[in-house]
C-alpha positions as CSV (number, residue, x, y, z in Angstrom):
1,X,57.6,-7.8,-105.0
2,X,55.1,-7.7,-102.2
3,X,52.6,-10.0,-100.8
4,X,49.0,-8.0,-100.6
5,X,46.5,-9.0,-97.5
6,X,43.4,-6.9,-99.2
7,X,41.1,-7.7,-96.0
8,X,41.9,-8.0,-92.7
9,X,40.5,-6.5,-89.0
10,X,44.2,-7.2,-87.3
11,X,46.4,-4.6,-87.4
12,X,50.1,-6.1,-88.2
13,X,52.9,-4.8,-89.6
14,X,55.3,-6.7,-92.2
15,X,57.5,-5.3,-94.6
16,X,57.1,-7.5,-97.2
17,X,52.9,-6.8,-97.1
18,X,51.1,-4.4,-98.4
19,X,47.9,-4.4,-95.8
20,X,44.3,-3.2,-95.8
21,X,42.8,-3.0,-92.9
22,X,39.2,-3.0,-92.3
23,X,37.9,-0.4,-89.7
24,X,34.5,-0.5,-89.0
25,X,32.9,3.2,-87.2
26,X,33.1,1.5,-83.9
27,X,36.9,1.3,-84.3
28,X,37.2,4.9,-85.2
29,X,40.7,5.0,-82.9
30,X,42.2,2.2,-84.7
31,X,42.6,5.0,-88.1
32,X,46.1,6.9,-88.9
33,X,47.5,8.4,-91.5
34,X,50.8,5.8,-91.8
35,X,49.1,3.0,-93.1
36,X,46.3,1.7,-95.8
37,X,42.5,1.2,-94.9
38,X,39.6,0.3,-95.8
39,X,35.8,1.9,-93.8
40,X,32.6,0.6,-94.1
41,X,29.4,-0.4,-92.5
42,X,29.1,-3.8,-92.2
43,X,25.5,-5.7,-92.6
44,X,26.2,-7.0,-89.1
45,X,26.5,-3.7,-87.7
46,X,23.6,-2.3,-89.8
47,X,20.7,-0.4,-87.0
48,X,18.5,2.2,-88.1
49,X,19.1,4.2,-85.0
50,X,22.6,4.5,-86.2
51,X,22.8,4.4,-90.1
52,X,22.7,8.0,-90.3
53,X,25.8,8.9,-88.2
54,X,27.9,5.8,-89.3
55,X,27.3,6.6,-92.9
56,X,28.0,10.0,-92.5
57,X,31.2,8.5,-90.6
58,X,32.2,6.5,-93.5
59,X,31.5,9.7,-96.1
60,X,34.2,11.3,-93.9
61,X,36.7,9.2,-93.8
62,X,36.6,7.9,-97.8
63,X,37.8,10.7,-98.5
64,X,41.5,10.1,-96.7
65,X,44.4,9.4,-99.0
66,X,45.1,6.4,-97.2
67,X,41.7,4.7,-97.0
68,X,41.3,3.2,-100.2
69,X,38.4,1.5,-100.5
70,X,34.8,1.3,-98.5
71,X,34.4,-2.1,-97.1
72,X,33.4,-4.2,-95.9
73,X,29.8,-3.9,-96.6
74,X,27.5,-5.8,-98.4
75,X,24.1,-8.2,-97.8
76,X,24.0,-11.0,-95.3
77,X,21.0,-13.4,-95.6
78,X,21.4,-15.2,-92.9
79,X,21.5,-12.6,-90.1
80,X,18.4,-10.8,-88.4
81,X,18.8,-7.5,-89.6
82,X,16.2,-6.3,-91.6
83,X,16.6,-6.7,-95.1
84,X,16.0,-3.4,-96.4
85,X,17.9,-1.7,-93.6
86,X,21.1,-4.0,-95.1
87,X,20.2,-2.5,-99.0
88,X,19.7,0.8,-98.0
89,X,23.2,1.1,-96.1
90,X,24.4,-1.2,-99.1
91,X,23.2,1.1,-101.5
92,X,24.4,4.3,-99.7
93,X,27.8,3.4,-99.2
94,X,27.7,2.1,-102.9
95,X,27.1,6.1,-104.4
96,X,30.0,7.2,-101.7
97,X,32.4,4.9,-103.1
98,X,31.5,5.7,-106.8
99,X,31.6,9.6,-106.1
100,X,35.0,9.2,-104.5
101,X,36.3,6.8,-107.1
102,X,37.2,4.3,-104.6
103,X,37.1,0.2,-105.1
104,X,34.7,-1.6,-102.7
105,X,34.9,-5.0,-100.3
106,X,32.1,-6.7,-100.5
107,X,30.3,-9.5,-97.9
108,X,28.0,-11.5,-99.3
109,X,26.4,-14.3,-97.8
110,X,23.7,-15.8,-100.2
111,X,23.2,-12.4,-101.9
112,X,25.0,-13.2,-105.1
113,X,22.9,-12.8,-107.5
114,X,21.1,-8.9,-105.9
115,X,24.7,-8.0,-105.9
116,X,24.7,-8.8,-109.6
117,X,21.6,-7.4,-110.5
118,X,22.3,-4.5,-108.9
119,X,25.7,-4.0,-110.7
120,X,24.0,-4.6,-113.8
121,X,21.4,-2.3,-113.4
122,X,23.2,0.7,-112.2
123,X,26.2,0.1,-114.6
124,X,28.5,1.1,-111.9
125,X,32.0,1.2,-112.8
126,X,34.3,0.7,-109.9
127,X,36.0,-2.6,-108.8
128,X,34.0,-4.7,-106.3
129,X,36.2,-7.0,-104.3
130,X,34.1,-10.1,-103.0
131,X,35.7,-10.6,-99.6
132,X,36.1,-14.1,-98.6
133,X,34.3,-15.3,-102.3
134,X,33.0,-19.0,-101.9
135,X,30.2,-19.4,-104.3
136,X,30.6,-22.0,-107.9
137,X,32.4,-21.4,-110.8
138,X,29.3,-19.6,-112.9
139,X,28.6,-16.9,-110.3
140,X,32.5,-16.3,-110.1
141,X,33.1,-15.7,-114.3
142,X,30.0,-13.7,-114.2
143,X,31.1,-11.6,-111.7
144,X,34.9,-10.7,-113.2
145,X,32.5,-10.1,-116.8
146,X,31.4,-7.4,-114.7
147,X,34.3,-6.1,-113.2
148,X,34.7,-7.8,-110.1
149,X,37.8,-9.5,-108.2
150,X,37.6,-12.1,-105.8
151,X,39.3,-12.5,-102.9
152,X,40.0,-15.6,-101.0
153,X,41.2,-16.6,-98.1
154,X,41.5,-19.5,-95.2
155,X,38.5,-21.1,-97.7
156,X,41.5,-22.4,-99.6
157,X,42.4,-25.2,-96.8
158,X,39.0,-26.3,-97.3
159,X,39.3,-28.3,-100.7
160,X,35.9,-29.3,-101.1
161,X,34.8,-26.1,-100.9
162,X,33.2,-24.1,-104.1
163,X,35.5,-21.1,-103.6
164,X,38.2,-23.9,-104.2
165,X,36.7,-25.3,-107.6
166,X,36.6,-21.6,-108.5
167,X,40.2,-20.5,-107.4
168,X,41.6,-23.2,-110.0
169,X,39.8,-21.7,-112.9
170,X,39.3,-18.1,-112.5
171,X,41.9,-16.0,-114.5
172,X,44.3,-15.1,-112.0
173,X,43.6,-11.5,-112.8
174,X,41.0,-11.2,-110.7
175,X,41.8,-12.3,-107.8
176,X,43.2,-11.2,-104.4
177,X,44.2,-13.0,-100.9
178,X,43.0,-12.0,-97.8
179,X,43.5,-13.3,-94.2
180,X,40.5,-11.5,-93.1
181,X,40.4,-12.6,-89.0
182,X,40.8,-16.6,-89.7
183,X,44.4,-17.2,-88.6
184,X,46.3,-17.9,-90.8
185,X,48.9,-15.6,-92.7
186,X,49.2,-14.3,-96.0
187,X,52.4,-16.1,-96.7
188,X,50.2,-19.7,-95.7
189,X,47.6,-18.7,-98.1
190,X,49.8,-17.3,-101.0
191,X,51.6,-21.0,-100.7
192,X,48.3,-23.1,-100.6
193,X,46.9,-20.6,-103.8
194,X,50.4,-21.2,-105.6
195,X,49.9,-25.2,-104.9
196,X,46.1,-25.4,-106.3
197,X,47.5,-23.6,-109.6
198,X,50.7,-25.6,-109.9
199,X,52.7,-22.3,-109.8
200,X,55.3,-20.8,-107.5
201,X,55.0,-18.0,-105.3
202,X,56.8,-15.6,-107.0
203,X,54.9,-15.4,-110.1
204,X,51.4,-15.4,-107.8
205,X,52.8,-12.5,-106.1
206,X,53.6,-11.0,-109.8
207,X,49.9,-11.3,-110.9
208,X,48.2,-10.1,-107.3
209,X,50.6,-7.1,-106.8
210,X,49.8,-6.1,-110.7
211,X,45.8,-6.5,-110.0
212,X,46.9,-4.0,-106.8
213,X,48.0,-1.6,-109.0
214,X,45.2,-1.4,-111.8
215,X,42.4,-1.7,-108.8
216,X,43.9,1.3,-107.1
217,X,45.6,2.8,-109.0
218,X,48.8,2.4,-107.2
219,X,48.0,3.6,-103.9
């Protein structure tokens, strides 16, 4: 049974991980067909002289075999980019992933609840992973009611922290481990999740590689 690091921009190699590595269209050299990835936009990134050719970059490349899900992209309230410039590359990368069938990563920095509106009022169907989740307990069931998994991370360490409070009561079937660029590794965080839930290792890797499976239909 693997381990499975759903988010992270450093490419590493470990036999006993299943990876997904975020590329972004800057890192356009970074992509191969040997190993898993995932290509989005991020809100960080998001200029309007640009959105054109990097969406039409991520349309390309969703539809590789080995890049299985667009991420990360998502709303970010507490950057400078314009807001609508952020929901209309949101949005656009949204119908890409639904038309390909394809799970998404999502960022979200104090855009919970437009990320929820939005999924309830397009009805969209396709797993939204919440990269890095750290929000209460309520936003957290109300997302996996709508299909969602959360993924979390380093935020585990921090045991004051919301995303904590949440990790201990969310049903373990929606959830995912990332180690996104925060330094620590996938085995560290699998060991701190398995410690919060008074659980060993093994069966956490049991529930994460089976949520793997259904989310992507083993890929």
């Amino acid at each position: 049974m693997k381990y499975v690091d759903i988010h992270t921009h450093s490419h590493y190699l470990k036999k006993d991980v299943i990876i997904v590595q975020n590329i972004f269209p800057s890192q356009a050299d970074q992509l191969n067909n040997k190993e898993l990835f995932s290509v989005g936009l991020h809100p960080w990134h998001v200029s309007r002289s640009t959105m054109d050719h990097d969406i039409r970059w991520v349309k390309m490349h969703t539809g590789a075999n080995n890049v299985i899900a667009v991420g990360e992209i998502g709303l970010d309230k507490s950057i400078g980019c314009p807001w609508e410039d952020q929901v209309e590359a949101f949005e656009r990368q949204l119908s890409i992933a639904e038309s390909a069938g394809k799970p998404v990563i999502l960022h979200c920095v104090r855009a919970y609840s437009e990320m929820l509106a939005y999924r309830k009022h397009t009805g969209m169907s396709i797993p939204w992973i919440f990269h890095w989740f750290n929000a209460n307990t309520g936003i957290a069931q109300e997302l996996i009611r709508k299909n969602c998994y959360l993924s979390f991370g380093h935020i585990l360490f921090k045991e004051a922290s919301k995303a904590c409070a949440a990790f201990a009561t969310v049903p373990l079937e929606h959830v995912f481990f990332e180690t996104d660029d925060a330094g620590y590794s996938i085995y560290d965080v699998y060991e701190q999740a398995a410690r919060i839930r008074n659980m060993s290792s093994d069966d956490l890797k049991r529930y994460i590689a089976d949520n793997f499976n259904k989310c992507f239909k083993n890929k």
